[in-house]
Chimera marker file (.cmm) of the C-alpha trace (Angstrom):
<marker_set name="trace">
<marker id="1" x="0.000" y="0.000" z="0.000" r="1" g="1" b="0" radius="0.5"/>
<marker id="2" x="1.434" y="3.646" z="-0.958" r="1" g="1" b="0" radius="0.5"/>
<marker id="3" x="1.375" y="5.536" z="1.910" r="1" g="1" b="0" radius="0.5"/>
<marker id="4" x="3.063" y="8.696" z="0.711" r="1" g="1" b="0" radius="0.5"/>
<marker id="5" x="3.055" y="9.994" z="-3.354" r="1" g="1" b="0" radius="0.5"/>
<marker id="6" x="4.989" y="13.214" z="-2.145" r="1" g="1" b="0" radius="0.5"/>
<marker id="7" x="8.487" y="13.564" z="-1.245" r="1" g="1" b="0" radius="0.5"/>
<marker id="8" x="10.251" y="16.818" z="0.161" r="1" g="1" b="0" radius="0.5"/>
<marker id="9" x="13.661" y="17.807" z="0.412" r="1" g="1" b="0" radius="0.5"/>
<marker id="10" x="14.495" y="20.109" z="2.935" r="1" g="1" b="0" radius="0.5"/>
<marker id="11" x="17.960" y="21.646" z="2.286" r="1" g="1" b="0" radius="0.5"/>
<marker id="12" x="18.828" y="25.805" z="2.888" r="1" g="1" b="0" radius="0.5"/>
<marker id="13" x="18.996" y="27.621" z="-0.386" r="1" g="1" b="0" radius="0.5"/>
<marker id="14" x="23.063" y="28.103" z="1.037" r="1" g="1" b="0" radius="0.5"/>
<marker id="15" x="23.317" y="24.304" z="0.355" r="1" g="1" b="0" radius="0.5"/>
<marker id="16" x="22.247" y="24.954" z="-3.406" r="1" g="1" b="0" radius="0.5"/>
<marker id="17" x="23.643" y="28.345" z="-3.649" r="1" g="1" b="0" radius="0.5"/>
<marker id="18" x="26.269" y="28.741" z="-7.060" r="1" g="1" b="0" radius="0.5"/>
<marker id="19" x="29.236" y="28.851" z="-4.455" r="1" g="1" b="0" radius="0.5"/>
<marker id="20" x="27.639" y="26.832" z="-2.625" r="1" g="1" b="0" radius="0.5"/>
<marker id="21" x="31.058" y="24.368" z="-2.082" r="1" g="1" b="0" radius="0.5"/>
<marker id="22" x="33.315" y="27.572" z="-1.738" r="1" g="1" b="0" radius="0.5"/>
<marker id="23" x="30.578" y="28.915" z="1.434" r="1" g="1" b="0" radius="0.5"/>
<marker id="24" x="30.351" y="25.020" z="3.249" r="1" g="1" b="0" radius="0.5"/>
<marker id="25" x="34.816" y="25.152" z="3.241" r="1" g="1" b="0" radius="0.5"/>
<marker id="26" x="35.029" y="28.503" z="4.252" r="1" g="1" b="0" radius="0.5"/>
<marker id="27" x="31.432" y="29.086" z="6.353" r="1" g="1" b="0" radius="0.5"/>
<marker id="28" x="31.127" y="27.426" z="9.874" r="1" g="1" b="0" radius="0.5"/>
<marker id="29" x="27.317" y="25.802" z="10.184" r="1" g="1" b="0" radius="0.5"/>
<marker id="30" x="26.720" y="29.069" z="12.462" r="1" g="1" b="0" radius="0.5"/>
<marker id="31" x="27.321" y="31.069" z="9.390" r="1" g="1" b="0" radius="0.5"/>
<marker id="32" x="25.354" y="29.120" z="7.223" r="1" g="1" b="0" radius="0.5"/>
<marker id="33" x="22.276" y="29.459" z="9.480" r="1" g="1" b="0" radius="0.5"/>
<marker id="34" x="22.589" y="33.047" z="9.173" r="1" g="1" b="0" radius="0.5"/>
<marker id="35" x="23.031" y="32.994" z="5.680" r="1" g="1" b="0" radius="0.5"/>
<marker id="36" x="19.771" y="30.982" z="5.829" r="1" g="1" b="0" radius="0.5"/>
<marker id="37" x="17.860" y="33.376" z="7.476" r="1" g="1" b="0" radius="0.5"/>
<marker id="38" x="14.731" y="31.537" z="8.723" r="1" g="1" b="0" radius="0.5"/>
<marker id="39" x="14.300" y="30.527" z="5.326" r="1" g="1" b="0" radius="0.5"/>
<marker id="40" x="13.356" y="26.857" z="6.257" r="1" g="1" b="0" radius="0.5"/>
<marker id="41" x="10.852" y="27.833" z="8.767" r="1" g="1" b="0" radius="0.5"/>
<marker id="42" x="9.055" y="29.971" z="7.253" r="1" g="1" b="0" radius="0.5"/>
<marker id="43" x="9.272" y="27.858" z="3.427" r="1" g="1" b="0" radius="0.5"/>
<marker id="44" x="8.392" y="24.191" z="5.705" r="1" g="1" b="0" radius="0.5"/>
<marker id="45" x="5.159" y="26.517" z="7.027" r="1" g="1" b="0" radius="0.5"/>
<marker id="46" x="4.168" y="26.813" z="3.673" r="1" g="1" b="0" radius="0.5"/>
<marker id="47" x="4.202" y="23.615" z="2.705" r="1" g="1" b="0" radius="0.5"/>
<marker id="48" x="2.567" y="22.552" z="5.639" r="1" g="1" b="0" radius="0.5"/>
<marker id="49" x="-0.609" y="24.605" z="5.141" r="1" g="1" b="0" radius="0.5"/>
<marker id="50" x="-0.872" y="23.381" z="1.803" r="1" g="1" b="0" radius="0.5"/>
<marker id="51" x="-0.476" y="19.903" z="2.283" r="1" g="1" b="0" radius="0.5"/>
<marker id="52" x="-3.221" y="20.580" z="5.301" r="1" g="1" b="0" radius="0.5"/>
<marker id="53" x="-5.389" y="22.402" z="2.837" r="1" g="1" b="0" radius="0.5"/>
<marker id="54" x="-5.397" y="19.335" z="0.153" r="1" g="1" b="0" radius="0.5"/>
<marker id="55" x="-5.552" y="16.552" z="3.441" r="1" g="1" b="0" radius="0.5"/>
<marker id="56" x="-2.229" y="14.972" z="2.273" r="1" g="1" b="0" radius="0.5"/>
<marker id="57" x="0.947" y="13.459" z="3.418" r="1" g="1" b="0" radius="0.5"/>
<marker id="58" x="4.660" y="13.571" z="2.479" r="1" g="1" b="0" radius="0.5"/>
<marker id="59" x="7.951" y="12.022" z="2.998" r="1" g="1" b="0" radius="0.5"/>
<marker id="60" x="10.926" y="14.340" z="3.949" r="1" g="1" b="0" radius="0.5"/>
<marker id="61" x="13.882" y="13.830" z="3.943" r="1" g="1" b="0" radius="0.5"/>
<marker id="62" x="16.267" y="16.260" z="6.006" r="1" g="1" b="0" radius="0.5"/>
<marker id="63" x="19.558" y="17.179" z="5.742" r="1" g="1" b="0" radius="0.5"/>
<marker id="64" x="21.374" y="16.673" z="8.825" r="1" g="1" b="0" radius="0.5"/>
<marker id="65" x="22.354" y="20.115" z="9.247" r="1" g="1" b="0" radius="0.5"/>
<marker id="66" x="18.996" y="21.316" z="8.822" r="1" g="1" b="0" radius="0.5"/>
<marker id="67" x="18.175" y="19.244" z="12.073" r="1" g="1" b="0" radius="0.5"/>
<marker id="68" x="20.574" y="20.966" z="14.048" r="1" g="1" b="0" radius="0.5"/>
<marker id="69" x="19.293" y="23.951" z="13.022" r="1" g="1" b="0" radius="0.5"/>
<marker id="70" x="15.469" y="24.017" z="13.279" r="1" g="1" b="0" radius="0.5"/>
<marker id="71" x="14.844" y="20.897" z="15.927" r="1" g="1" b="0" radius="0.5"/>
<marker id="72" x="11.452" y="22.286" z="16.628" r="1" g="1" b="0" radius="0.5"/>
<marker id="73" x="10.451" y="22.948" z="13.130" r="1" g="1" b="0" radius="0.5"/>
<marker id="74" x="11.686" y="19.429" z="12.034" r="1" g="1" b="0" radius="0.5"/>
<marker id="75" x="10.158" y="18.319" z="14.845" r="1" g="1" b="0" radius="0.5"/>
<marker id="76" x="6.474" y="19.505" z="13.742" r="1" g="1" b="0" radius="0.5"/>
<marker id="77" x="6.779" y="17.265" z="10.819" r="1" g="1" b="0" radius="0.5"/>
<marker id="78" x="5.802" y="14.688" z="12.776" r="1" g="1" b="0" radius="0.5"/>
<marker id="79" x="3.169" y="16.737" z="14.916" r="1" g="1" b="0" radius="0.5"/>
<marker id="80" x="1.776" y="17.296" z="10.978" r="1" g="1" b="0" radius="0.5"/>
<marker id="81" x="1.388" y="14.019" z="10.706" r="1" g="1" b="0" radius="0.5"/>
<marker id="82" x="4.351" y="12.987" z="8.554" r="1" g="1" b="0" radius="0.5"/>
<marker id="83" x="5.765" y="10.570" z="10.160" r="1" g="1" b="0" radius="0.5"/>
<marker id="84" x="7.711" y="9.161" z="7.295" r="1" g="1" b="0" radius="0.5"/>
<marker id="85" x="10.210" y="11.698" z="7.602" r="1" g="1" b="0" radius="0.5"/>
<marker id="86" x="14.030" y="10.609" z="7.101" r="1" g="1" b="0" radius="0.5"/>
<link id1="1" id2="2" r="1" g="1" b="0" radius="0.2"/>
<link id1="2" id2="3" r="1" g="1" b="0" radius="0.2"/>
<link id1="3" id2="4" r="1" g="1" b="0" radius="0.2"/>
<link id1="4" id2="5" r="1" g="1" b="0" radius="0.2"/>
<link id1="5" id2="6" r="1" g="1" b="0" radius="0.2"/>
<link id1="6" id2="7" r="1" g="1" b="0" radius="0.2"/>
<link id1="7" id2="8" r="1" g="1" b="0" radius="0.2"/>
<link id1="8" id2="9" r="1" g="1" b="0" radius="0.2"/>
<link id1="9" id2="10" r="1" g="1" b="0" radius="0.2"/>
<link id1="10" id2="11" r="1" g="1" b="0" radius="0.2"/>
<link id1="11" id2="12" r="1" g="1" b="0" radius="0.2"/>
<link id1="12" id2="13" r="1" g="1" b="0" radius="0.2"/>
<link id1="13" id2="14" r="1" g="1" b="0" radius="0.2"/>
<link id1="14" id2="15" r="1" g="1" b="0" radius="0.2"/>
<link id1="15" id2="16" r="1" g="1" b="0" radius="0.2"/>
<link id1="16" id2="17" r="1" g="1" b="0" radius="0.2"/>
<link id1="17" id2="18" r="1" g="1" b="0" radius="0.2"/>
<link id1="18" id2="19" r="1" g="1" b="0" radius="0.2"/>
<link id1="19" id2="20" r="1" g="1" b="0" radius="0.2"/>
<link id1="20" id2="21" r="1" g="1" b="0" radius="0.2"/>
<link id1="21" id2="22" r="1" g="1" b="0" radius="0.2"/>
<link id1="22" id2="23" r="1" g="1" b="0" radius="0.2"/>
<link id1="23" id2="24" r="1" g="1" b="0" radius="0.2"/>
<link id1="24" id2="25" r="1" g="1" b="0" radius="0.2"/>
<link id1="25" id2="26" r="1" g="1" b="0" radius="0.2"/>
<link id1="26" id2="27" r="1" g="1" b="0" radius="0.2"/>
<link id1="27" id2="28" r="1" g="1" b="0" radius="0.2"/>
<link id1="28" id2="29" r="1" g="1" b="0" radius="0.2"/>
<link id1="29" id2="30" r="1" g="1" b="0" radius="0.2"/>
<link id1="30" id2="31" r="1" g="1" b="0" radius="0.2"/>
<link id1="31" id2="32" r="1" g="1" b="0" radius="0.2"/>
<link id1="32" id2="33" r="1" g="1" b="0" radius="0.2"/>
<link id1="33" id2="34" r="1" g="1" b="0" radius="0.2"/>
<link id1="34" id2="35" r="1" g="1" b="0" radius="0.2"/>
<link id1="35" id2="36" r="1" g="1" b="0" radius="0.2"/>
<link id1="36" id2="37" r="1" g="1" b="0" radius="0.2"/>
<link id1="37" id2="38" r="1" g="1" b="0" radius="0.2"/>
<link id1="38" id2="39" r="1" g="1" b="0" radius="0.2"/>
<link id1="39" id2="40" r="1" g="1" b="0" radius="0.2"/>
<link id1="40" id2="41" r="1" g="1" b="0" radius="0.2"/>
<link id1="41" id2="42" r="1" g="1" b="0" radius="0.2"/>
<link id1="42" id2="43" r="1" g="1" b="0" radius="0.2"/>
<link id1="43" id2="44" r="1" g="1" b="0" radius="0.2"/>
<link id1="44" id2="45" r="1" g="1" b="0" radius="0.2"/>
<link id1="45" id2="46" r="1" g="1" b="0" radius="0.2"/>
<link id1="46" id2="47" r="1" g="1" b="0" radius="0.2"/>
<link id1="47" id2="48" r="1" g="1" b="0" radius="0.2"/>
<link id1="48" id2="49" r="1" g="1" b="0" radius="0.2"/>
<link id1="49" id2="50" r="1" g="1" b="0" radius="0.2"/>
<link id1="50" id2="51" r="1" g="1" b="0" radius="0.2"/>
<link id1="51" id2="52" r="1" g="1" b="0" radius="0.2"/>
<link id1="52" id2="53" r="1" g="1" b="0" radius="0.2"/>
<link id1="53" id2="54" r="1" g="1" b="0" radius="0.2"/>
<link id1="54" id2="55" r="1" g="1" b="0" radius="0.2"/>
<link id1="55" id2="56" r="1" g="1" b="0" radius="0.2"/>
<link id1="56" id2="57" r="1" g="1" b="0" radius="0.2"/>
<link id1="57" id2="58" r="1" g="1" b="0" radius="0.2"/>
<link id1="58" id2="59" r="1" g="1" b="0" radius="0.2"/>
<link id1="59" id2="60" r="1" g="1" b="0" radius="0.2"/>
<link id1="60" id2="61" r="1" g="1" b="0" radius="0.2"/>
<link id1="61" id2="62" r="1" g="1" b="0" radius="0.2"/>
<link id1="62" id2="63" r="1" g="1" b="0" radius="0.2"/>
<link id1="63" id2="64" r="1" g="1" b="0" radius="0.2"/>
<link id1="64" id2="65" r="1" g="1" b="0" radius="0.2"/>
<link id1="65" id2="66" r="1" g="1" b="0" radius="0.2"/>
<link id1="66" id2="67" r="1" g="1" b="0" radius="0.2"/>
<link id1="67" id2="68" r="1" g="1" b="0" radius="0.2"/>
<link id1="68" id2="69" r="1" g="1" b="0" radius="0.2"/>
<link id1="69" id2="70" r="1" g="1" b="0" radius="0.2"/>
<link id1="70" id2="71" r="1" g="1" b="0" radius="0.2"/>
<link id1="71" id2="72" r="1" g="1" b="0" radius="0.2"/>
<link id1="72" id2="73" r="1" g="1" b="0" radius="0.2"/>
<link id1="73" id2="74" r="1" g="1" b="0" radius="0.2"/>
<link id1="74" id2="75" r="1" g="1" b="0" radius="0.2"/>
<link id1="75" id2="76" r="1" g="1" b="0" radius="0.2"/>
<link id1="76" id2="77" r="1" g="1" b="0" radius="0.2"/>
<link id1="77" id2="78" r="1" g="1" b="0" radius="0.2"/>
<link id1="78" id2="79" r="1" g="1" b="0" radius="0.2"/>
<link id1="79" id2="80" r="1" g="1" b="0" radius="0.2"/>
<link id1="80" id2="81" r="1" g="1" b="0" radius="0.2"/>
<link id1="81" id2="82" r="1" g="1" b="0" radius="0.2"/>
<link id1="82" id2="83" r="1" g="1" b="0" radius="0.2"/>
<link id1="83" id2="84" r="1" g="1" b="0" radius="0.2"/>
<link id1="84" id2="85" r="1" g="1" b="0" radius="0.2"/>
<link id1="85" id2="86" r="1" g="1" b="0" radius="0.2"/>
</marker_set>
């Protein structure tokens, strides 16, 4: 049975960026949550009230980093009701 048709990345925009392998050898993880912003926060709230809107689930798959940064917003991926979250 498919539980989940949607899958999410959740990676910071600095983890895509152009120089994106010149800021992660020269940036500490501090720096790169700056950099970030809130940006994952507010972007995962989105998604949320969308996928509430439409009643529907997702996988997500987190980069570590990401983890360290939000805890509470990765965290209310589960309290969503995604609980297929890698």
């Amino acid at each position: 049975m498919v539980r989940n048709i949607l899958s999410i990345d959740v990676e910071s925009w600095v983890h895509f960026y152009k120089d994106a392998l010149i800021l992660n050898h020269s940036t500490t993880s501090v720096d790169r949550k700056v950099l970030d912003n809130n940006y994952i926060p507010i972007a995962l709230d989105r998604i949320f009230a969308l996928l509430k809107k439409y009643n529907q689930k997702a996988t997500f798959f987190v980069v570590a980093e990401i983890y360290d940064w939000y805890p509470n917003t990765i965290e209310e991926i589960l309290t969503q009701g995604h609980a297929d979250c890698l």
